[in-house]
N, C-alpha and C positions, 0 to 999 in steps of 0.2 A: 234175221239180222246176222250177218257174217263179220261187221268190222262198226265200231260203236269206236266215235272220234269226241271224246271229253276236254273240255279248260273253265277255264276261270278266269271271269273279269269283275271289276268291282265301280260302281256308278256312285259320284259323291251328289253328297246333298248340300242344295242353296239354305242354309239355317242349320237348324240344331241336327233334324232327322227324326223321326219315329223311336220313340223309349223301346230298349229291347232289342230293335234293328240296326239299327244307325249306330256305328262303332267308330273308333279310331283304330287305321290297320294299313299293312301294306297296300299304298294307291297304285292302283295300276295307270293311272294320269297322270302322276306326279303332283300330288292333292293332299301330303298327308296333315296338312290344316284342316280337312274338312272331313265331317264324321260321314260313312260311306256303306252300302251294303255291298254283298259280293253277290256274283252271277253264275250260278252254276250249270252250262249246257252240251248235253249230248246230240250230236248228231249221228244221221248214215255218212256214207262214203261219197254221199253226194252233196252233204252240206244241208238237209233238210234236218230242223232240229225237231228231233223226239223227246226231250225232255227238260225239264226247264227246273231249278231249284233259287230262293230266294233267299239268301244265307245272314246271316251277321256280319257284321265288317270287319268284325276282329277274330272270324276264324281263321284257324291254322289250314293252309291248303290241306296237307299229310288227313287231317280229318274229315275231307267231306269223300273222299272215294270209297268207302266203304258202304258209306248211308245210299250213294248212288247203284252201289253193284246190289243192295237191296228190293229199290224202289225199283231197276229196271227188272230185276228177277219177277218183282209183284206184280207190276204193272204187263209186260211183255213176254213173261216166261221163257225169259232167255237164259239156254243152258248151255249152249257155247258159242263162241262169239271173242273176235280178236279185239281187245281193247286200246287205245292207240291216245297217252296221255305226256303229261311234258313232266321235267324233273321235280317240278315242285311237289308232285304228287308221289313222286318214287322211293317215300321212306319204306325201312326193312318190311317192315310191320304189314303195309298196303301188299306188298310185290307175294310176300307169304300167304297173306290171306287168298289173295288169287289164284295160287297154286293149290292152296284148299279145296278150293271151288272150281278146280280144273278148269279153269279160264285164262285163256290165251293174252298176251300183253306184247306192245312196244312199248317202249319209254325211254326217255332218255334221263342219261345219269350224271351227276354234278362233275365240274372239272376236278376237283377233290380225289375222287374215283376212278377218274382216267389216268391220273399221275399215278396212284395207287399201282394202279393196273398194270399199267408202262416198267413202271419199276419190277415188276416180277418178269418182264423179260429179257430173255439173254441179249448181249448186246448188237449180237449179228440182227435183231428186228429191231432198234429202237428207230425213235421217228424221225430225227435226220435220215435215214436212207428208205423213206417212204416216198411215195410220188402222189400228192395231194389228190390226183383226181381221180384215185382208183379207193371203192371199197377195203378194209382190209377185218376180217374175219377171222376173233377168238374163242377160243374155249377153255377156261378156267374155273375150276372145280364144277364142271360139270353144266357150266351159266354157258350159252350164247349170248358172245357180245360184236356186236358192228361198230366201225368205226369209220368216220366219211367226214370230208372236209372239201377242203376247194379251195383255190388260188385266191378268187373275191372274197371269202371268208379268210384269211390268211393276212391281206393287205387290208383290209378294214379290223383284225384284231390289233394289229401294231400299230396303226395307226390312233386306233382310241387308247390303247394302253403309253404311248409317247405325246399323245397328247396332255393325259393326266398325269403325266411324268413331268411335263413340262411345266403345267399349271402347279402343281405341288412344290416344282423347286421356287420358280417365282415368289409364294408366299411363304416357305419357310424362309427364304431370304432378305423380306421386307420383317418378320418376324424376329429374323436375328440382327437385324439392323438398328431393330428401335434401342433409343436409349433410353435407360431407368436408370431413377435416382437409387431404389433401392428395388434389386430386382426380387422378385416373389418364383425362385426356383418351378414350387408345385404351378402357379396359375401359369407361368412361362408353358410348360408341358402341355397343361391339358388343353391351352391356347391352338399351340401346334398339332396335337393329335384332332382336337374339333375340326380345324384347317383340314386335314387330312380326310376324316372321314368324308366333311363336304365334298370334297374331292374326288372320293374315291380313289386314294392311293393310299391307304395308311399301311397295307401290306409291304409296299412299293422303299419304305422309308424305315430307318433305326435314329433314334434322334433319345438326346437328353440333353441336362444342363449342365455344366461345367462348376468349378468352384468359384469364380468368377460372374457367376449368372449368365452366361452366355449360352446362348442354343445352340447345339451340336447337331449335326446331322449328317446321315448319309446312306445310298441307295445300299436296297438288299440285290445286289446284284448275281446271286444265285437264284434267288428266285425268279427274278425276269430273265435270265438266261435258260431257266424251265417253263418259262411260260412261251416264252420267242419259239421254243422246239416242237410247241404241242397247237402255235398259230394256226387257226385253220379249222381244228379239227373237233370233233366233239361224239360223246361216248353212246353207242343204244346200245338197249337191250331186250335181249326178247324170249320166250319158253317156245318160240315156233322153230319146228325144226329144220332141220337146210335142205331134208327132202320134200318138206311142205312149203316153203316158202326161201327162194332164193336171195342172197344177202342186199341184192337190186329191190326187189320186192317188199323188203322189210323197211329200208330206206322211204320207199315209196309210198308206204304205210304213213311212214313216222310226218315226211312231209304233205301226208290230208289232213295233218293240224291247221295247215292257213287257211283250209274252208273258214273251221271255225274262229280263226282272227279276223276272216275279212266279215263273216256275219257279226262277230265285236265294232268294227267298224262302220258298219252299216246302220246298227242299232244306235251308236253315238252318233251318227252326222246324221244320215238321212230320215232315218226313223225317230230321232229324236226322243231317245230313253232316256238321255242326260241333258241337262240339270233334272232335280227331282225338287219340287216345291213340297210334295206333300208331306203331313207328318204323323197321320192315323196309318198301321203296319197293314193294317188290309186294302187302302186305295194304292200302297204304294206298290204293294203286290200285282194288285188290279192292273197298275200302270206300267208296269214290266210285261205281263202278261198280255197287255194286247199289244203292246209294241213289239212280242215274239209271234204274235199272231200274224203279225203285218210282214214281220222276216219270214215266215214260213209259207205265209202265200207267195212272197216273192224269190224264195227259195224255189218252191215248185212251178211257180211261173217261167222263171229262169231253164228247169230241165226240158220241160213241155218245150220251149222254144228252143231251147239247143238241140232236141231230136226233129225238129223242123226247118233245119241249117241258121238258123237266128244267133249270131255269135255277138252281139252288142248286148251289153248290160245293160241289166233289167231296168236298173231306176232312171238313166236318160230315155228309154224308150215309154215309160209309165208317163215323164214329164212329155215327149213329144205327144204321146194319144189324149192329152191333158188339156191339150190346146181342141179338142175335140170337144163341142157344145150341142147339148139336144134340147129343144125348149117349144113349148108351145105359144101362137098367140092367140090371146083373146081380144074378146069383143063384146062390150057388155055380158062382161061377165061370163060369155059361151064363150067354149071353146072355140076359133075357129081356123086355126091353119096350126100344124108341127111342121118346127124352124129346126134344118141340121147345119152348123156351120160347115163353108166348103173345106172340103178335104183337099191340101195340095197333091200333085200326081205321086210323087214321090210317097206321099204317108200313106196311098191307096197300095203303090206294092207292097210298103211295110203291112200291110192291115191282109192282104192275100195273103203273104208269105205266114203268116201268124196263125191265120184260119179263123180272124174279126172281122173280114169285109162284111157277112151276114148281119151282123150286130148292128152297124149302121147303115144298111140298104133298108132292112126292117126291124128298127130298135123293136124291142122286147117292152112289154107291159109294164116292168118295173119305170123303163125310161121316164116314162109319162106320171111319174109321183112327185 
């Protein structure tokens, strides 16, 4: 194992959920009415998951990387190996213990920490006079850090941040409109800040009440004019060094996280791991567990076929061989003829190309059960 790619998703439950498992907790669906476990999985660098954890719903992400750097240690004796995880995982605590264990990391660090960071430099680097589609490479007390952005990341963060700029003014202004007989200062307030949270701008806004009972409000405009400067961009870090691993390279690392979003995806639509009916903590375990059985045969399904020029995704090709039927007829009760449905010409290259034409010229033993 040279590069161990780690995240976390969380699968809610139709009902209560399993006593003990089934929390209330950060939804990664947008769920959080519904009590939900989380999903804990490592993969290789090719997206085939080696490890699978069943977590509680209301753990804190900062706590489950350490139980992992455990159970891979026990299970695969892995003693060194570049780990490759997203921010939510990247408290002090985690990033130390790794260096304990002389084990290698990417990860990326909260925007909190790139302002941080920004501001300790002189002003001949700061990020107006960067050019978005170049890496740019520091070192600060001794940390390597990357820093990488893009044009398209740049124009979709202003965009969502003037969008929730715009929805936030709309309602603090139908909020400062209404009339009351006798206005209630405190519930005034926390009316507007609730608005806000929903919103996602409460950062965005300074608001109170007046003596009057009137709502006051108005933008923090230092801080969106710090956030408009850093558009784009966003912070990794890593203990590999620039003679082992170039700042292209590291980037390159960081972005084999979408393996394992799109096997999050896979498991929710096609594989069908969400909704979860069950409520005993071992069927529901059960039920995770072969639905990663079914990602990981399709995982290696999928390499197997890319080193055989096969570039179409795995699960419309599983649906096309689907329409492929093998069946016997009888005749009082014998046996007497095996029925293949015909193969169009087309699904015959697919079946060449693949290296399954065999399988159905002369189905295997098991066909015939």
């Amino acid at each position: 194992m040279s590069l161990v790619l780690y995240d976390l998703s969380s699968v809610y439950f139709e009902g209560r959920g399993p006593q003990g498992l089934g929390a209330y907790g950060y939804s990664r669906d947008h769920r959080e009415d519904r009590p939900q476990i989380l999903l804990a999985v490592a993969t290789d660098s090719h997206g085939v998951p080696i490890h699978l954890e069943v977590l509680r719903g209301n753990r804190a992400d900062t706590t489950t990387l350490r139980a992992l750097l455990g159970s891979l240690k026990r299970r695969f004796g892995i003693e060194q190996a570049i780990f490759v995880f997203d921010n939510g995982m990247s408290s002090t605590l985690n990033l130390e213990a790794m260096r304990e264990e002389h084990l290698h990391f990417v990860t990326r660090l909260s925007a909190a920490t790139l302002r941080e960071l920004i501001a300790q430099l002189p002003h001949d680097m700061q990020p107006q006079l960067w050019d978005r589609t170049n890496l740019i490479e520091l070192t600060l007390e001794d940390k390597r850090y990357v820093i990488a952005g893009g044009e398209h990341r740049q124009q979709r963060d202003s965009a969502r941040r003037r969008a929730r700029l715009e929805k936030a003014q709309i309602e603090l202004q139908r909020l400062a409109a209404v009339r009351r007989k006798k206005p209630n200062p405190q519930k005034l307030a926390s009316q507007a800040g609730r608005a806000l949270q929903r919103l996602k701008a409460h950062k965005y806004f300074q608001y109170w009440v007046d003596e009057q009972g009137q709502l006051q409000y108005q933008k923090n405009d230092e801080l969106i004019q710090t956030e408009q400067s850093l558009d784009g961009l966003y912070l990794l870090h890593t203990t590999l060094e620039p003679a082992q691993y170039a700042k292209e390279q590291v980037l390159g690392n960081y972005k084999k996280l979408l393996v394992v979003e799109e096997a999050f995806c896979q498991l929710k639509s096609y594989l069908e791991v969400r909704p979860v009916f069950h409520w005993r903590p071992d069927r529901v375990r059960n039920h995770v567990r072969l639905c990663f059985i079914a990602y990981w045969l399709c995982a290696r399904l999928a390499n197997e076929w890319q080193a055989k020029g096969e570039k179409g995704e795995v699960q419309p090709l599983l649906r096309r061989l689907q329409a492929i039927r093998v069946g016997t007829l009888k005749i009082a009760a014998q046996d007497s003829k095996r029925l293949l449905t015909q193969i169009p010409p087309e699904l015959n290259v697919l079946l060449a190309r693949l290296g399954l034409l065999p399988l159905f010229t002369q189905p295997p033993a098991w066909a015939e059960v």
